[in-house]
C-alpha positions as CSV (number, residue, x, y, z in Angstrom):
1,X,145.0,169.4,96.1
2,X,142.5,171.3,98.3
3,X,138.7,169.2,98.6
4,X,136.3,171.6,100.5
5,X,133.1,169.0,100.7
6,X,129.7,170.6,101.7
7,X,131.2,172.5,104.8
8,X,129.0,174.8,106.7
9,X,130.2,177.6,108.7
10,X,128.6,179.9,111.4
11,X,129.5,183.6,113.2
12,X,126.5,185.2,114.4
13,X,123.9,186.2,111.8
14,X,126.1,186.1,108.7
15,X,126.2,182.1,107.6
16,X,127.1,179.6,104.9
17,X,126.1,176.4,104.0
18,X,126.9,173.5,101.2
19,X,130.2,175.1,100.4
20,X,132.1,172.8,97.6
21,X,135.1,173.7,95.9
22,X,138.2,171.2,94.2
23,X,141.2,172.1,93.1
24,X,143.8,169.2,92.0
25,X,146.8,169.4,93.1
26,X,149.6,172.1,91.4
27,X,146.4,174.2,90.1
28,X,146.1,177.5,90.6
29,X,142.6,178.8,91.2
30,X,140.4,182.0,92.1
31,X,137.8,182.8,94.5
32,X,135.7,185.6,93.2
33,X,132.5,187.7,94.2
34,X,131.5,191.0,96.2
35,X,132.5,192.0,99.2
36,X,131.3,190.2,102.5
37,X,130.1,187.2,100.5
38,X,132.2,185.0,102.7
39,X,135.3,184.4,100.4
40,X,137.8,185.3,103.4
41,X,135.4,182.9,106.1
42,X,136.0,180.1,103.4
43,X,139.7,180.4,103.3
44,X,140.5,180.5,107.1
45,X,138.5,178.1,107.1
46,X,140.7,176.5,105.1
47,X,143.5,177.8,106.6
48,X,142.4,176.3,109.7
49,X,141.9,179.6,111.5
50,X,137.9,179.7,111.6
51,X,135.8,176.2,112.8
52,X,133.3,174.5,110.6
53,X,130.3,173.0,112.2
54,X,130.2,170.8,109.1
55,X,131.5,169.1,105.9
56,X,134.9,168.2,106.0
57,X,138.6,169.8,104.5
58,X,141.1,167.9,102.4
59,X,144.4,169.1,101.3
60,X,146.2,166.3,99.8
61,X,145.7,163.4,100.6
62,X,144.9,164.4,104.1
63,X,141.7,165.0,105.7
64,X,142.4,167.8,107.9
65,X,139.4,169.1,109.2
66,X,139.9,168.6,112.6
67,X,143.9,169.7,112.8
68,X,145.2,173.5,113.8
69,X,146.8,175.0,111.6
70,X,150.2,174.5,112.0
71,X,149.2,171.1,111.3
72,X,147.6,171.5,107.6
73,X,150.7,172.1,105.2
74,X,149.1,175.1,104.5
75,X,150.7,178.8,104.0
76,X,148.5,182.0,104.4
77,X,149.2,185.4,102.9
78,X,146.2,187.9,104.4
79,X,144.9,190.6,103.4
80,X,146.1,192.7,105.8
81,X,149.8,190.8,105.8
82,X,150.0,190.6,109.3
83,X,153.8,190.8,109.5
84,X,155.2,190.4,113.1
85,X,155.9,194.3,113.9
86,X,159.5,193.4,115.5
87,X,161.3,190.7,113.6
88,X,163.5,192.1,111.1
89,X,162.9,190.2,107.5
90,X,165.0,187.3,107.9
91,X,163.5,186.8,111.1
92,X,160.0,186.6,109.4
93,X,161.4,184.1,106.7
94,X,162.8,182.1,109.9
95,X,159.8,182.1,112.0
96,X,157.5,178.6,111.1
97,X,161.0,177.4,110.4
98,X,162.2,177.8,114.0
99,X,158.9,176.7,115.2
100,X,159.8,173.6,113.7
101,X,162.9,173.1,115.3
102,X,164.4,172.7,111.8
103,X,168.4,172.9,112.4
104,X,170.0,176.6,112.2
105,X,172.1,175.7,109.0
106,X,168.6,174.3,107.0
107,X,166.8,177.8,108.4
108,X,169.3,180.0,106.8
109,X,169.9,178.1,103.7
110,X,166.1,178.2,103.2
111,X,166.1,181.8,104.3
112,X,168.5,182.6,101.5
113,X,166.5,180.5,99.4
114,X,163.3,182.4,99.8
115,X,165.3,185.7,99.8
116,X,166.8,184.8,96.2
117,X,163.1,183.4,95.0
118,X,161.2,186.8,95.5
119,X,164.2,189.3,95.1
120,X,164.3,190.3,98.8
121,X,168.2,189.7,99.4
122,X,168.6,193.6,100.0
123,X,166.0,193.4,102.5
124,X,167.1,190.6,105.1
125,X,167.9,192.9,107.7
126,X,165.3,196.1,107.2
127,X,162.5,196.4,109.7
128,X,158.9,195.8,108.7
129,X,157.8,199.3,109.2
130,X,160.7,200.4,106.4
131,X,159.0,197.9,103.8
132,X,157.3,199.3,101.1
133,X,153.9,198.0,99.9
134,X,155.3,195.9,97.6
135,X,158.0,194.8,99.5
136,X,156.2,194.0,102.2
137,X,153.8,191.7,100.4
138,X,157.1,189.7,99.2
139,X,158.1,189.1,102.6
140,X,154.2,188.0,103.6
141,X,154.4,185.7,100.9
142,X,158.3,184.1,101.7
143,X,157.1,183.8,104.7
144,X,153.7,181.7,104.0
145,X,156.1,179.4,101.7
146,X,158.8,179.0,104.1
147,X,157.7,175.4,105.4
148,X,157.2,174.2,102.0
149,X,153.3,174.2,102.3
150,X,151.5,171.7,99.8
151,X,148.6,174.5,100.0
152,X,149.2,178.2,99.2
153,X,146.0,180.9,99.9
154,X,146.3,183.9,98.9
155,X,143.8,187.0,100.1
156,X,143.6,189.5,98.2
157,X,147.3,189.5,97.6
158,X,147.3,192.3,94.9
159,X,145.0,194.5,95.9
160,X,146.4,198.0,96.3
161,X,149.3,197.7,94.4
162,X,150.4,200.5,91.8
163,X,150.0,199.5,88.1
164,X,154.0,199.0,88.1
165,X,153.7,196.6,91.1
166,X,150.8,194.8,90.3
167,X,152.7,193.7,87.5
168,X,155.4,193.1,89.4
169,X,153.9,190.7,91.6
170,X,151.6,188.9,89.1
171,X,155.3,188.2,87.5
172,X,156.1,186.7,90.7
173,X,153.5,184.9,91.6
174,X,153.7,183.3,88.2
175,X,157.2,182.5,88.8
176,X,156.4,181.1,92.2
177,X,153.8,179.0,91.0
178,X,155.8,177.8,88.5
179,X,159.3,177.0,90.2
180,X,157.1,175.2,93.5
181,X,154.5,173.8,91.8
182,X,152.5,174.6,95.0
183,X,148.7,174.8,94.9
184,X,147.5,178.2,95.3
185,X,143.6,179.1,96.0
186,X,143.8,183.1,95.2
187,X,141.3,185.8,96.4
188,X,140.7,188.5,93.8
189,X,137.7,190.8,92.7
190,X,139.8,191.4,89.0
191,X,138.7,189.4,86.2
192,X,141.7,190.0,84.4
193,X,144.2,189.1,87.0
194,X,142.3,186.1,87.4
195,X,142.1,185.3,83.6
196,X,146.5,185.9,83.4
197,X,147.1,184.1,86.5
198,X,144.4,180.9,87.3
199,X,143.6,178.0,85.4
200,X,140.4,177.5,87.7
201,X,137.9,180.0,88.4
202,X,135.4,180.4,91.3
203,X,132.7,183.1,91.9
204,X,130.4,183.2,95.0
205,X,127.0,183.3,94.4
206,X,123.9,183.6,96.6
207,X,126.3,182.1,99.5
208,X,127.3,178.6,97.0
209,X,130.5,178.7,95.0
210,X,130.1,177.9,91.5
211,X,133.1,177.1,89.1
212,X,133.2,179.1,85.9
213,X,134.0,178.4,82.7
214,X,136.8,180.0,81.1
């Protein structure tokens, strides 16, 4: 479950206040509103990658506020994908694994695993620069669920995408969501994929999120 209570957060001018949003746990939600509303700032904030300066962060049971991120059970697809420029795929899959000191033979099982999950077996050994689009958005998100993360978010994961592989990965995604059971908090500005893919819907307004019916 992800509990954001009445968290605050500053950078510069640009601020937000009184931010509340619930999901319980195995939901899968959406953050909606126009661009530079602050959808992002809330997720790293989630994330663990941008500081509050108040409220507090719960994902599961956990109040996690204060812990990094490696810390939070939480995976994180950007928007931009942010794959490391000179690990070849598997390597990517690997990487919070190794960080963990898991043994070699659980990496590469998992590894496989992942690879199998989102299709990517051709791919293990390709160089992120040879990835397509699409491609390249199943490795970011393999590698966000390597560790097994309790918390999925997702920025803008679809954005960009051809009409082919926008369906593509919607498929996925729904097949990930289903097979984990993972909770996923999902930035989009499409109505529709939010109305195929979320059984909770958010929208930003004047700098609060409000929950929407569906």
């Amino acid at each position: 479950m992800i509990a954001v209570e009445n968290i605050a957060l500053r950078q510069g001018s640009f601020e937000l206040t009184d931010i509340d949003l619930k999901l319980s746990a195995g939901e899968y939600g959406v953050l909606m509103g126009r661009s530079g509303c602050g959808k992002t700032t809330i997720l790293e904030a989630i994330c663990g990658l941008r500081k509050i300066n108040a409220g507090r962060i719960i994902l599961g049971e956990r109040d996690v506020t204060s812990l990094p991120p490696a810390e939070r059970g939480v995976g994180y697809v950007p928007q931009d994908r942010a794959l490391f420029p000179t690990l070849i795929v598997r390597e990517q899959l690997a990487f919070a694994l190794i960080l963990r000191k898991l043994p070699q033979g659980d990496i590469a099982a998992r590894v496989d695993e992942l690879a199998r999950l989102l299709g990517i077996i051709h791919l293990l050994d390709r160089d992120p620069e040879k990835l397509s689009g699409g491609e390249a958005q199943r490795v970011a998100l393999g590698r966000a669920l390597a560790h097994r993360p309790a918390v999925l978010c997702l920025d803008e994961p679809l954005a960009a995408l051809d009409e082919e592989l926008h369906e593509e990965m919607c498929r996925l995604l729904e097949r990930v969501h289903h097979e984990t059971g993972v909770t996923i908090l999902h930035i989009t500005h499409s109505p529709s994929e939010a109305k195929r893919l979320a059984g909770c819907h958010f929208r930003m307004n004047d700098g609060k999120v409000v929950r929407e019916a569906i």
